[in-house]
C-alpha positions as CSV (number, residue, x, y, z in Angstrom):
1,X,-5.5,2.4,-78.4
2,X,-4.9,5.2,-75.8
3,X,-5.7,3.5,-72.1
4,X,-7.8,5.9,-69.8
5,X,-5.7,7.9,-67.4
6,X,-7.2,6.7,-63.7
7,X,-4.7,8.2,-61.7
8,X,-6.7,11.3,-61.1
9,X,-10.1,9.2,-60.3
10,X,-7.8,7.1,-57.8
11,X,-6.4,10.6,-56.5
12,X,-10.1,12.2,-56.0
13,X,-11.3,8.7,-54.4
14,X,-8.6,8.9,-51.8
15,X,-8.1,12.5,-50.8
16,X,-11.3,13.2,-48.5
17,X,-13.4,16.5,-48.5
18,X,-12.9,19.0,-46.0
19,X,-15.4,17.5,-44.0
20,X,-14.0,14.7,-43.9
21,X,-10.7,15.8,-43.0
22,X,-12.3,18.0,-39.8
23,X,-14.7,14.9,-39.1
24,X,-11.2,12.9,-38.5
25,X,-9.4,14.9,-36.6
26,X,-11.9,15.8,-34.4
27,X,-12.3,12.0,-34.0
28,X,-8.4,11.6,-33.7
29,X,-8.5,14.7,-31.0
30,X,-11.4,13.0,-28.6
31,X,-9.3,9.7,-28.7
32,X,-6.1,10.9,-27.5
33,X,-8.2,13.1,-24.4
34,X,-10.0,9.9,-23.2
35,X,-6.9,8.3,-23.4
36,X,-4.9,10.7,-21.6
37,X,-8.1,10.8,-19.0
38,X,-8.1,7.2,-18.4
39,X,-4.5,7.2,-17.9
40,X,-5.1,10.2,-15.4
41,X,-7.9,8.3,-13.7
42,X,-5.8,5.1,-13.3
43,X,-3.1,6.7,-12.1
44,X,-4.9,7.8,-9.1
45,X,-6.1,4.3,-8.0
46,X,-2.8,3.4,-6.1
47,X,-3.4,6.1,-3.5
48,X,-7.1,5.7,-3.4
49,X,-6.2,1.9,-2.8
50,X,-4.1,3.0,0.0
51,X,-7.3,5.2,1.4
52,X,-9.3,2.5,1.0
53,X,-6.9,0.2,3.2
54,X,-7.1,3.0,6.0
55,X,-11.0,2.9,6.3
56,X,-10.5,-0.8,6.8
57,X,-9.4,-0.5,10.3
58,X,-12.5,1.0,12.0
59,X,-14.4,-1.6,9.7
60,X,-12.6,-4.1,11.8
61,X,-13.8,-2.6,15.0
62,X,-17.5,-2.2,13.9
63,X,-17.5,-5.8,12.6
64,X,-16.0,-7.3,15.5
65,X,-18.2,-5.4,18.0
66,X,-21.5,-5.5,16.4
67,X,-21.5,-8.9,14.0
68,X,-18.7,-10.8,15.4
69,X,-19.1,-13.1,12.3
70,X,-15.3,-14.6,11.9
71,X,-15.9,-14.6,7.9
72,X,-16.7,-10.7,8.1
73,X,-13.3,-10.5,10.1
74,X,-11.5,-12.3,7.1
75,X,-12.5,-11.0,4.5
76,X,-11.6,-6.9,5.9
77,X,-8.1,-8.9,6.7
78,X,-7.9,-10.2,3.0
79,X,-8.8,-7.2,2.0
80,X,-6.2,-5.2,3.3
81,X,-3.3,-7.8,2.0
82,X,-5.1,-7.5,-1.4
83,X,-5.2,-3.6,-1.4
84,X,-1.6,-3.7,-0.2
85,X,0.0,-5.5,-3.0
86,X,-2.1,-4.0,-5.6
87,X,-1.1,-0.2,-5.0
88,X,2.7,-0.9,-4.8
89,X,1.7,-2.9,-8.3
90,X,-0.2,-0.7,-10.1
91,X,1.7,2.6,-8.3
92,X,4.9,1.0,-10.1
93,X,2.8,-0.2,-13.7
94,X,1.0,2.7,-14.3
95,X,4.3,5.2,-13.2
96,X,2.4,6.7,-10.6
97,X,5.1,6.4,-7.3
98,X,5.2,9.5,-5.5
99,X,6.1,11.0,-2.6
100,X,2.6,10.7,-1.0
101,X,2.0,7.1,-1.9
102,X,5.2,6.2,-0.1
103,X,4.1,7.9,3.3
104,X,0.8,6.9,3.4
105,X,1.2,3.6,2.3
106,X,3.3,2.9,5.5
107,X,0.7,4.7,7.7
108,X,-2.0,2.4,6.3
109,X,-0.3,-0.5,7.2
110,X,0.7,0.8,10.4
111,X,-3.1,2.1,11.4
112,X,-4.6,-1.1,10.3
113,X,-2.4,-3.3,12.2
114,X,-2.7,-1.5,15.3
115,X,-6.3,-1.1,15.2
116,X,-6.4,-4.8,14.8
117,X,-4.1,-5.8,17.4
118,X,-5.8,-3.3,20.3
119,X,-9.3,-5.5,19.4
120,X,-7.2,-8.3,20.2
121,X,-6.0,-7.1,23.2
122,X,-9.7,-5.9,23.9
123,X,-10.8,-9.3,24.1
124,X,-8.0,-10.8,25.7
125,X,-6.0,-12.5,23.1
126,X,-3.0,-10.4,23.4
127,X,-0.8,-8.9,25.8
128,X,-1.5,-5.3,26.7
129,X,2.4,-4.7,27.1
130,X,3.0,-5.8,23.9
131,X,0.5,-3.5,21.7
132,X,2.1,-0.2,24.2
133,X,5.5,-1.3,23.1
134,X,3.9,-1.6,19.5
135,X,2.2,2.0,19.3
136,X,5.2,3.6,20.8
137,X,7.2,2.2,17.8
138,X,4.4,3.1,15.1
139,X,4.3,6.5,16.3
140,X,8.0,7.0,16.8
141,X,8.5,6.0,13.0
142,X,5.6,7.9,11.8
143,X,5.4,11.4,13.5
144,X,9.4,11.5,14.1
145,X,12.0,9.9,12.4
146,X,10.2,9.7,8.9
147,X,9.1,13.7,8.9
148,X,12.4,13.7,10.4
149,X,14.2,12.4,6.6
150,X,11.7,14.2,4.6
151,X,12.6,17.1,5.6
152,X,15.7,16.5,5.2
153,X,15.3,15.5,1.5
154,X,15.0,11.6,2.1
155,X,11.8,9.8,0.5
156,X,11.0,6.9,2.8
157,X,10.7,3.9,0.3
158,X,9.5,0.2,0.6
159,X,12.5,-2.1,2.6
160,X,12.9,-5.8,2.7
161,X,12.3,-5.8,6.6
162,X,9.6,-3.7,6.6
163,X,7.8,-5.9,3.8
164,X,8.5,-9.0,6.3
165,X,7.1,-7.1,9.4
166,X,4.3,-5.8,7.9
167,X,3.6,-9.7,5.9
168,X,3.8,-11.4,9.5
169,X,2.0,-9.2,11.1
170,X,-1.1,-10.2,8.3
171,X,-0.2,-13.8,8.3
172,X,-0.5,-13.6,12.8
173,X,-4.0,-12.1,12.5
174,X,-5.4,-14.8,10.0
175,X,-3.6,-16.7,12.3
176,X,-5.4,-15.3,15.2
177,X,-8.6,-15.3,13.5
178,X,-8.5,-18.9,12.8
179,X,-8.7,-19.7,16.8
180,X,-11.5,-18.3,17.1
181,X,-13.8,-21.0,16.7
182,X,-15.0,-23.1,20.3
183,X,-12.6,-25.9,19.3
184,X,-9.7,-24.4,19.0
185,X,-9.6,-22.7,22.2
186,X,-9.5,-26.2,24.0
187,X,-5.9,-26.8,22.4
188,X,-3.3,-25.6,24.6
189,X,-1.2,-25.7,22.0
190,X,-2.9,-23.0,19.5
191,X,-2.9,-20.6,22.9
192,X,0.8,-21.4,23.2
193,X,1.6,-20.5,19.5
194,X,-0.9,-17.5,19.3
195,X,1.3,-16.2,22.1
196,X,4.6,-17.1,20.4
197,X,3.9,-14.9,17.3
198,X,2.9,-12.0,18.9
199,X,6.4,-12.0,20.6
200,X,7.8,-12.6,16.7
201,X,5.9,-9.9,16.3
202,X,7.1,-7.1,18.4
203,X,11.2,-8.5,18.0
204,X,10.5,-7.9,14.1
205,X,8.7,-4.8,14.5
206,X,11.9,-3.4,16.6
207,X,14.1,-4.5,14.5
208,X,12.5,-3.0,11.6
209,X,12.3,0.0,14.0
210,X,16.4,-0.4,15.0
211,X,17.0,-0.5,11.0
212,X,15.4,1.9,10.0
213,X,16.7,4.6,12.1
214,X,20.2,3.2,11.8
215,X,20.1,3.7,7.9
216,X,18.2,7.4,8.4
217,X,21.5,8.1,10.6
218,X,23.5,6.7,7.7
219,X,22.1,8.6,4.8
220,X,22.3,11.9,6.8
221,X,25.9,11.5,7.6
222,X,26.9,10.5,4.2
223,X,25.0,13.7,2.5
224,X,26.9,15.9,5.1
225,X,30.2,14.7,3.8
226,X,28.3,15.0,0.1
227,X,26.6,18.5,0.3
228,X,23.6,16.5,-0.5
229,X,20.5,14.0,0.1
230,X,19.8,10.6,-1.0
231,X,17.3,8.9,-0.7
232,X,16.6,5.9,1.7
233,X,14.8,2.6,0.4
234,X,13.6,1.3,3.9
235,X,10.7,1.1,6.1
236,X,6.9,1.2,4.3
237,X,5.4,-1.2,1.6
């Protein structure tokens, strides 16, 4: 008894039409775009987390000034330490760390921590000496020395002492925040600490300052005597 051949029926089953075949790739084609266009899109949420975290500042301001509701106060804080640790995440996750992120990421910090700290010394909770000594820093860092590296071929990066300045300087204004209330400014005390921190305050923000241009000073005398930059991993996120 001769079996029936099925090898060509399988064959014919399997192989799709022509139709088929364009429906597929056309299929195949739009998958790949709208993955490569939500890669795109995500890799742009780092800096507009950064963006984000500079609008936050006059927020403060207008919150303060109109609502003065503490919780309102808070929350723009929390904010701000939520948007800073998720755009150094997902900048380093999703591959997107660039030259931009790393400048403005700094500057955000920088702009929302001053903009805090003159309300506070707007309402008399901190010294005005210490917020002049504070700007003068800020805008040393950010309109000298660090266009001073770039152009020089050195990418400000994320440092350990800048990561602590920038960390206290949150934890001092939930701090501040937190005495707000009627009760707590009857306890000497709180006034005495509040006061404390803003002086641990300014000595870390000058030493982060005194750092950071030591180590710019380094890395340009060491690419003289290379022929070349390097980049510095210092001041910013």
């Amino acid at each position: 008894m001769v079996r029936p051949d099925r090898s060509f029926r399988f064959t014919a089953i399997a192989q799709p039409g022509p139709e088929s075949q364009l429906a597929w790739s056309v299929n195949l084609v739009h998958v790949i775009l709208r993955k490569r266009v939500t890669l795109k899109v995500l890799r742009r949420l780092p800096l507009s987390l950064t963006v984000f975290r500079v609008l936050l500042g006059p927020a403060f301001l207008v919150a303060h000034s109109r609502l003065g509701q503490v919780w309102v106060l808070f929350l723009i804080v929390g904010l701000a330490i939520v948007t800073d640790w998720l755009d150094g995440l997902a900048a380093r996750r999703l591959q997107a760390v660039s030259v931009a992120g790393k400048l403005l990421d700094p500057f955000a910090d920088a702009l929302f921590c001053m903009i805090v700290f003159f309300d506070f010394a707007a309402h008399g909770l901190m010294p005005w000496w210490i917020l002049v000594i504070l700007l003068c820093r800020e805008a040393i860092i950010t309109f000298i020395l660090r266009p001073f590296a770039l152009v020089r071929g050195i990418v400000v990066a994320a440092g350990r002492l800048g990561k602590t300045k920038t960390a206290f300087q949150f934890v001092v204004m939930l701090f501040v925040l937190s005495t707000f209330s009627p009760a707590a400014g009857k306890m000497p005390l709180l006034v005495v600490l509040k006061q404390v921190s803003f002086f641990a305050v300014l000595g870390l923000s000058l030493a982060s300052a005194g750092r950071y241009a030591f180590d710019v000073r380094a890395c340009l005398s060491g690419s003289r005597r290379t022929g070349r930059t390097k980049p510095l991993a210092q001041e910013g996120r």
